[in-house]
C-alpha positions as CSV (number, residue, x, y, z in Angstrom):
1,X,-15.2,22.3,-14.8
2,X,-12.2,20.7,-13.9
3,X,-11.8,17.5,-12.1
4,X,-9.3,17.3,-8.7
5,X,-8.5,14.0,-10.2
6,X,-6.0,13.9,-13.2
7,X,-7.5,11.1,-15.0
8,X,-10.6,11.3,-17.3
9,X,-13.9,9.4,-17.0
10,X,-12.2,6.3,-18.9
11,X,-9.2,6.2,-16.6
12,X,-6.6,7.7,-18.7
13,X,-4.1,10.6,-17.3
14,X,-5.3,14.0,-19.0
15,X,-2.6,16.5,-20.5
16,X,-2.6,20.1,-21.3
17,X,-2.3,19.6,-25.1
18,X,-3.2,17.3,-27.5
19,X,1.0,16.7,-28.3
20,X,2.2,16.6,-24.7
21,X,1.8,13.4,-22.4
22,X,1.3,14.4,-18.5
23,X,3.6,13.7,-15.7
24,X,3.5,10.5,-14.1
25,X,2.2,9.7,-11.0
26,X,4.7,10.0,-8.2
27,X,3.2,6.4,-7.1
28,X,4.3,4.7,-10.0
29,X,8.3,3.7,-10.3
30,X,11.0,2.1,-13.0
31,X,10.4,-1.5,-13.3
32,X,7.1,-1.6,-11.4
33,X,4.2,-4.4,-11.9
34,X,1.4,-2.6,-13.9
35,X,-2.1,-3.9,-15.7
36,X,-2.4,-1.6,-19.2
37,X,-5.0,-0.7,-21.3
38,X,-8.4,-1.7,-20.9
39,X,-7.5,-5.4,-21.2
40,X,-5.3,-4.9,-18.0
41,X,-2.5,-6.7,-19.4
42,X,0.0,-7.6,-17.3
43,X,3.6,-5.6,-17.4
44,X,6.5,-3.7,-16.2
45,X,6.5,0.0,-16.6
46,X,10.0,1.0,-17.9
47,X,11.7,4.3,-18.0
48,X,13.0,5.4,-21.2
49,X,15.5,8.0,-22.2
50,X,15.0,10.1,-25.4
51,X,17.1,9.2,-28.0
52,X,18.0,13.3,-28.2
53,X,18.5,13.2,-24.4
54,X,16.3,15.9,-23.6
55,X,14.8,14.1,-21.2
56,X,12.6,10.4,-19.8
57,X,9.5,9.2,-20.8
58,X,7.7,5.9,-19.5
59,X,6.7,2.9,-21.7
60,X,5.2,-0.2,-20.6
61,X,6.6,-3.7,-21.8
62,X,4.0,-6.5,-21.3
63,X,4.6,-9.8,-20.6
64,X,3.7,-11.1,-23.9
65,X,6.6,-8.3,-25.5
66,X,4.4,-5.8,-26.2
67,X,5.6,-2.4,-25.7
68,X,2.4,-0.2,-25.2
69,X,1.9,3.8,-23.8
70,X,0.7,4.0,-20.3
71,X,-2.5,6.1,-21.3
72,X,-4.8,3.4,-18.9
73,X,-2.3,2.5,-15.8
74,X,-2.8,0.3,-13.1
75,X,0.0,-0.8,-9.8
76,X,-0.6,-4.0,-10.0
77,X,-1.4,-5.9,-6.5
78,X,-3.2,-8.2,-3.9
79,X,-7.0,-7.9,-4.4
80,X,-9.7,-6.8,-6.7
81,X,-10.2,-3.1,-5.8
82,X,-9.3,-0.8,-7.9
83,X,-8.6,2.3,-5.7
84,X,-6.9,6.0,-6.1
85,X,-4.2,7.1,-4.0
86,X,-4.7,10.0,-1.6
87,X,-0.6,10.7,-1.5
88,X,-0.1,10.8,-5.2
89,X,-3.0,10.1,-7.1
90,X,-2.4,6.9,-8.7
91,X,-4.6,4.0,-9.2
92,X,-3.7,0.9,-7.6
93,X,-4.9,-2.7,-7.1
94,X,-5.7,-3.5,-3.7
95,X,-7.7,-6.0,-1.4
96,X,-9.2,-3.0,0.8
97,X,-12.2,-0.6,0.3
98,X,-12.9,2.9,1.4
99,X,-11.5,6.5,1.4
100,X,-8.3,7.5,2.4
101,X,-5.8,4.7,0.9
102,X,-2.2,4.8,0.0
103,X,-0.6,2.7,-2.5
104,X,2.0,0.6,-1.6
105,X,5.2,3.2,-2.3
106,X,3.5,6.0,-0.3
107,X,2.4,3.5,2.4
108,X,6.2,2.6,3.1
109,X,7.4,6.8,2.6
110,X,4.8,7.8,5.3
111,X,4.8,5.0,8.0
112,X,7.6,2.8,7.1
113,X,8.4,-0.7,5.4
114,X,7.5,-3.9,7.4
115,X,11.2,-4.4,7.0
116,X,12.0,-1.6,9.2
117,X,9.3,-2.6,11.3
118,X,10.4,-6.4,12.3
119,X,14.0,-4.8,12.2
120,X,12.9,-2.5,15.4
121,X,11.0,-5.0,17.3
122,X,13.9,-7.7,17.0
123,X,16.0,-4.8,18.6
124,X,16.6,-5.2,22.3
125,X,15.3,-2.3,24.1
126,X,17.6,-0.6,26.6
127,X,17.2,1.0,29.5
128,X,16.9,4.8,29.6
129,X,18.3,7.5,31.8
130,X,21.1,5.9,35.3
131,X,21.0,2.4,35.6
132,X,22.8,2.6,39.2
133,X,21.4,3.0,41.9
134,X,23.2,5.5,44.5
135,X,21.8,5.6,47.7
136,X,22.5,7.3,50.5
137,X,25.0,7.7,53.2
138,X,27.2,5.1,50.7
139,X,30.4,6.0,49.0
C-alpha cells in the first residue's frame, strides 16, 4: 500500500527505481535555505546541470562546504515544527501547528507576498463610478 505522501517513514523522497532520484518538490527552489540529512545541517540547495546536458539535478552545499544529496530535505525557517505542505508536498520548518499549511513559496503563489500587500494598502483609493454631481433643472 502506497502512501499519498512521497516520502518514506525516515523522511526521504521515494523513487520508482533503485537508479533513479524522484522529482523535487515544487516547494523547494535554486539557492534556497535547507537543513540536510538527519543532522539537519544547515545549507543551500543548488541546481546543477549534467555535465552531458541532458538535463538538472539538485545538490545541496552546506555551510561547512560539504556538498551532500538531498535524500532528507528540510525549507529551513522560523520555528520548530516540522510540517508538510498541502500545495506541494514539501517539508518545511515553521512556528505554526495543525493541518492545512503552506510553505512559504506556495503561501506567496496563492494569496500574495506581504510586499504586494503593504504596496496596496499604501495606494490611495479612488473613487468609483461619476464623481459630479448633476442635478437638476442646471446646465
Amino acid at each position: 500500500m502506497r502512501s499519498r505522501f512521497p516520502y518514506n517513514t525516515h523522511g526521504t523522497f521515494r523513487g520508482s527505481s533503485a537508479s533513479e532520484r524522484p522529482a523535487m518538490p515544487s516547494c523547494f527552489g535554486h539557492y534556497d535555505r535547507v537543513l540536510v540529512g538527519a543532522d539537519r545541517a544547515p545549507g543551500r540547495l543548488l541546481k546543477c546541470q549534467k555535465k552531458d546536458g541532458s538535463g538538472e539535478y539538485f545538490k545541496v552545499k552546506t555551510d561547512g562546504g560539504e556538498w551532500r544529496w538531498p535524500d532528507v530535505l528540510l525549507l529551513a525557517g522560523p520555528g520548530a515544527n516540522v510540517a508538510t505542505c498541502e500545495a506541494g508536498g514539501g517539508r518545511f520548518l515553521t512556528d505554526q501547528i495543525g493541518d492545512g499549511l503552506l510553505c512559504p513559496r506556495h503561501n506567496r503563489e496563492i494569496f500574495g507576498a506581504p510586499e504586494d500587500h503593504a504596496a496596496d494598502a499604501a495606494d490611495p483609493v479612488r473613487p468609483r463610478g461619476n464623481t459630479h454631481r448633476w442635478k437638476r433643472g442646471r446646465r
